[in-house]
C-alpha positions in Angstrom: 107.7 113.7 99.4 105.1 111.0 100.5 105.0 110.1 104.2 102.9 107.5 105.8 100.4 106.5 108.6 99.6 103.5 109.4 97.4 101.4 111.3 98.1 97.1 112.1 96.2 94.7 112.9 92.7 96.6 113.1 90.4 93.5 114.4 86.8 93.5 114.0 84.3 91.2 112.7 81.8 90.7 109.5 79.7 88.5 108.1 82.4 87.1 105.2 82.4 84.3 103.1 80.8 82.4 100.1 80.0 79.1 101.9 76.1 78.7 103.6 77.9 78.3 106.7 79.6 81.6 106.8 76.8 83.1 106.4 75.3 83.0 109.1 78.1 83.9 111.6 80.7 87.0 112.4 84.5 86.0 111.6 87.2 88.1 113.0 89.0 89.9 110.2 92.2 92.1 110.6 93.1 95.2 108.6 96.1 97.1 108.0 96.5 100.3 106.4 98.7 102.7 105.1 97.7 105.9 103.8 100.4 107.8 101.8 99.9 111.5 102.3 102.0 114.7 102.9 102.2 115.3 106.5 104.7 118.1 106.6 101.3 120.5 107.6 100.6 118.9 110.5 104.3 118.1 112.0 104.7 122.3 111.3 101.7 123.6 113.0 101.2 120.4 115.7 97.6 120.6 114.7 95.6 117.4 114.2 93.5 119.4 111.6 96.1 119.1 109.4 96.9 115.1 109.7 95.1 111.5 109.3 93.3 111.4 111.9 94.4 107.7 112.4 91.5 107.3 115.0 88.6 108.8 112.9 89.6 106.3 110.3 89.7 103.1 112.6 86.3 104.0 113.6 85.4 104.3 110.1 86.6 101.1 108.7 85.4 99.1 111.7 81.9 101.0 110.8 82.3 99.9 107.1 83.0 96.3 107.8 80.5 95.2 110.6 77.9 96.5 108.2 79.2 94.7 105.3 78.5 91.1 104.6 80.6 90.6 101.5 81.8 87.1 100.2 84.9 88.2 99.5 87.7 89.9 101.1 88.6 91.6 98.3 85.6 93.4 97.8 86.2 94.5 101.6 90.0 95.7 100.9 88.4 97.9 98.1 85.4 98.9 99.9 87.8 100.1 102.4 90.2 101.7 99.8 87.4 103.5 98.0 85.4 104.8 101.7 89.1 106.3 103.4 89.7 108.0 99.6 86.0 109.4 99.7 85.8 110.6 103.2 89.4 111.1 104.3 91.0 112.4 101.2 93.5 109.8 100.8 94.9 109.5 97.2 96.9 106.4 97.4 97.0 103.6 100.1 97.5 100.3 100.9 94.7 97.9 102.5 95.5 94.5 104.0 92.8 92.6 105.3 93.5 89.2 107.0 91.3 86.0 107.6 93.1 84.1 110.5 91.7 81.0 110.5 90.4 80.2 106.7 93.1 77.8 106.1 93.3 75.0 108.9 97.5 74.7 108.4 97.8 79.1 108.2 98.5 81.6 110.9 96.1 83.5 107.9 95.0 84.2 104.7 94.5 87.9 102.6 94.6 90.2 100.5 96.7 93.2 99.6 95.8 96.3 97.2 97.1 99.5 96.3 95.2 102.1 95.1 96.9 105.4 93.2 93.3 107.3 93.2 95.9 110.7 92.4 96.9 108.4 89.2 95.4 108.9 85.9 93.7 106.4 84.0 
């Protein structure tokens, strides 16, 4: 059994992008997230010790990206991925990040990724 948390439309800002211009300024990016993981511990004892701590990892990924300055969102989607599997335990997720306003004629533009880190290679 596999249950999820999630976490939609996470906005927060980060240098991004591979044109001069973009370098120099914040954009607004949005995250989504879900993190597969056995909950069945923490719905039993009511104990937030036991569950993804959906805040802690907000925090975390807002952290993560304001200090990044990456060209690509990619390499933010797995630089997310790879920080909530090292620090939060997570062994398979999903990361969405969005960048409303990239394309002129797009609500926005992203990435998705899924990463099995419970998978062999």
């Amino acid at each position: 059994m596999t249950d999820s948390v999630f976490i939609t439309q996470l906005e927060t800002e980060a240098v991004i992008g591979v044109f001069e211009w973009e370098r120099s300024i914040k954009q607004r990016l949005v995250i989504d997230l879900e993190l597969m993981a056995d909950q069945r511990r923490a719905s039993d004892t009511d104990d937030l010790k036991f569950a993804l701590d959906y805040f802690s990892i907000s925090e975390a990924v807002k952290a993560l990206v304001v200090a990044s300055s990456y060209q690509l969102i990619e390499s933010v989607a797995e630089a997310i991925a790879r920080m909530i599997h090292q620090e939060f335990g997570v062994e398979k997720l999903v990361v969405t990040v969005h960048k409303p306003g990239a394309v002129p004629d797009a609500t926005t533009v992203g990435v998705k990724i899924t990463r099995d880190y419970g998978a062999p290679l």
